[in-house]
C-alpha positions in Angstrom: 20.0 -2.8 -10.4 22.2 -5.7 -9.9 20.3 -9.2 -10.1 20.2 -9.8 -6.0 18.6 -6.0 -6.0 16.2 -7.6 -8.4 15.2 -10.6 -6.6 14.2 -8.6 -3.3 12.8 -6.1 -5.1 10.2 -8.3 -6.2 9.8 -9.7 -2.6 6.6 -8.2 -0.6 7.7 -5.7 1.8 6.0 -5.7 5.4 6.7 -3.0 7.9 6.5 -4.4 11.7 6.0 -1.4 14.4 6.1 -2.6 17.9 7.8 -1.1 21.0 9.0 -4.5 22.1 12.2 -6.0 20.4 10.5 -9.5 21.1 8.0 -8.9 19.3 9.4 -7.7 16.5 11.9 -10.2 16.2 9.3 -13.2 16.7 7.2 -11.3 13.7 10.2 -10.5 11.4 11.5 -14.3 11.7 7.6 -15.7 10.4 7.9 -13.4 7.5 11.2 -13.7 6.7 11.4 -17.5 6.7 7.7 -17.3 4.3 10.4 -15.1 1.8 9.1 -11.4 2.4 11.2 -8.6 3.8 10.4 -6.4 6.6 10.8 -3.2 8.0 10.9 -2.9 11.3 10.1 0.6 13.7 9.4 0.8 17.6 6.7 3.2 17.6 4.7 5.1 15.2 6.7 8.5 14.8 9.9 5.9 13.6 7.4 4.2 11.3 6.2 7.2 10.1 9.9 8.7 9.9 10.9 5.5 7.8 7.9 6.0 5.4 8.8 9.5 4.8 12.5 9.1 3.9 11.4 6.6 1.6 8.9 9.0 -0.7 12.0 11.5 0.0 14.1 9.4 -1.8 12.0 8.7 -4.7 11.1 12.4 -4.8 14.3 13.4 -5.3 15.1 11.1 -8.1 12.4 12.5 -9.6 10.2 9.1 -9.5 6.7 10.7 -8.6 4.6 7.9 -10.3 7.2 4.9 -9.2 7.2 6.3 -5.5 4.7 3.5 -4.2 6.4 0.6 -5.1 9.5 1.8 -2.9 7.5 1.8 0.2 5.9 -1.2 2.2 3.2 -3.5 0.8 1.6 -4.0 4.0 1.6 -2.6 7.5 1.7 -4.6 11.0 1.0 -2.3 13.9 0.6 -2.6 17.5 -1.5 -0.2 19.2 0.1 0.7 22.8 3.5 2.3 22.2 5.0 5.6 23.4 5.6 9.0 21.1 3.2 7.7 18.5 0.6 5.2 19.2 -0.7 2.8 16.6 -4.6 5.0 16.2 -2.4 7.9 15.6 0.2 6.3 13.7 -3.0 4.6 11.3 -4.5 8.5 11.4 -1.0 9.8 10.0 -0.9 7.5 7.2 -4.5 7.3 6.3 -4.1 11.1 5.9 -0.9 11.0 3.5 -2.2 10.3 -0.3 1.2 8.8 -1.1 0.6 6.0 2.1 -3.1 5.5 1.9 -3.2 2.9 0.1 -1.0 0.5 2.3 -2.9 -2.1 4.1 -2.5 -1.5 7.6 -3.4 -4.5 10.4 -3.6 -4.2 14.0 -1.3 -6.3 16.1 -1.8 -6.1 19.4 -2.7 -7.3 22.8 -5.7 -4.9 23.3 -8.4 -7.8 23.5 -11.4 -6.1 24.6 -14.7 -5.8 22.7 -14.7 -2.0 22.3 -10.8 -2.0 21.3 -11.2 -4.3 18.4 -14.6 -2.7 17.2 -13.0 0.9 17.3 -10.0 -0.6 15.4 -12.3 -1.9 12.8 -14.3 1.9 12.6 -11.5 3.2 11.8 -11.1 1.2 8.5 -8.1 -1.0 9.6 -7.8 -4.0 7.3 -7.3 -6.6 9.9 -7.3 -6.5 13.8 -5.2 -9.3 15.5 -4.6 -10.3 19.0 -1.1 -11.7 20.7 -0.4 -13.9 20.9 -0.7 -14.9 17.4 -0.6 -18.0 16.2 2.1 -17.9 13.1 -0.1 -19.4 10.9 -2.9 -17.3 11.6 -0.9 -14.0 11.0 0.6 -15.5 7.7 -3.1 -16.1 6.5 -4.0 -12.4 7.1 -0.6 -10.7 5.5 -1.1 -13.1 2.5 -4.6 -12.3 2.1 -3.8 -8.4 2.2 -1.1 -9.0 0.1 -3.1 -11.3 -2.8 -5.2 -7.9 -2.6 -2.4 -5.6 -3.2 -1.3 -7.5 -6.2 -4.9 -7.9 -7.6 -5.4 -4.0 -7.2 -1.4 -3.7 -9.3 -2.3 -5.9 -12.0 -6.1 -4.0 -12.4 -4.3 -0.9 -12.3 -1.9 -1.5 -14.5 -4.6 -2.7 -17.2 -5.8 0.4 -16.9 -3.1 2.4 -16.7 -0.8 0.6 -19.4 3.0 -0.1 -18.4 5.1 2.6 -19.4 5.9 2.9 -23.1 2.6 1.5 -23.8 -0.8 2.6 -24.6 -3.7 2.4 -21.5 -6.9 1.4 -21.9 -7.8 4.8 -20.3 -5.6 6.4 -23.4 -7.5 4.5 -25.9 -11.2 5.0 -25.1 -10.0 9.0 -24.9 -8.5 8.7 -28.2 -11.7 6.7 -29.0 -13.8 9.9 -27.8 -11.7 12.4 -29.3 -12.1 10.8 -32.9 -16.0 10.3 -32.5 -16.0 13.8 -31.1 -14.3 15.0 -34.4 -16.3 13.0 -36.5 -19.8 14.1 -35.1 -18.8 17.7 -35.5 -17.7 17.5 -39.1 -21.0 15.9 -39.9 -23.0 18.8 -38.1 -20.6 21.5 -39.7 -21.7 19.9 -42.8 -25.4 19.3 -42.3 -25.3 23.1 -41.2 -23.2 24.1 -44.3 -25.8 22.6 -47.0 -28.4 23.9 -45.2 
């Protein structure tokens, strides 16, 4: 990776979906200008498209454990859009073990009392209304994001970076000795008996 690849690599990566260009544009200008990169798709079946090349990619390189860091750190969805609607598009990647773990938030104009409490039982992470205020959507994708980065840096504590040991591979080696240690002491308490 060259040292520009780098830098954005390291910038969060926000996927917009919205059936108006407008939109998008208004939303991809707030996060761009805060320093994240975006994604952009105009329904849910390109969004869903999009996610899927991505794990394809990393798949074929052979990158199984890395695949996740490839794809989006967040989701912003709108809810009304033809082919595949945001519920559906939120079903599809709720569903996929290798997405499920994105954030996903609700953008949309669909105001109503049962639309935003059936958004919410469906376990999005945040439902928001246009028009948006650009602070107010920069103080829900940083709080999703300050989540995703807590959950990275717990995981890798437990997982250990690569080349070194885990805390999950230490308390197992941990085990394994004690195992072998209280088995040599009963195969010799039953031996001198």
């Amino acid at each position: 990776l060259t040292g520009k690849q780098m830098m954005e690599a390291a910038k969060p990566l926000i996927m917009v979906v919205d059936d108006h260009p407008a939109v998008i544009e208004v939303v991809r200008v707030f996060l761009e200008r805060e320093g994240y990169q975006v994604w952009t798709a105009t329904n849910g079946q390109h969004a869903l498209e999009r996610l899927e090349a991505a794990l394809a990619r990393r798949r074929q390189r052979g990158d199984f454990g890395g695949a996740t860091k490839y794809l989006p750190d967040l989701i912003l969805s709108d809810i009304i859009m033809p082919v595949m609607d945001g519920y559906e598009f939120y079903e599809e990647t709720r569903a996929n073990p290798y997405l499920n773990h994105i954030p996903f938030v609700f953008l949309t104009a669909k105001q109503e009392d049962e639309d935003v409490r059936f958004g919410k039982e469906l376990g999005a992470d945040d439902y928001l209304i246009k028009p948006i205020e650009s602070d107010d959507l920069l103080a829900s994708v940083r709080g999703k994001l300050r989540r995703v980065s807590q959950r990275r840096v717990l995981l890798a504590q437990v997982m250990g970076e690569p080349g070194e040991p885990s805390v999950v591979g230490v308390m197992i080696l941990i085990i394994f000795v004690l195992l072998i240690i209280f088995m040599t002491v009963v195969i010799t308490v039953m031996w001198v008996n």
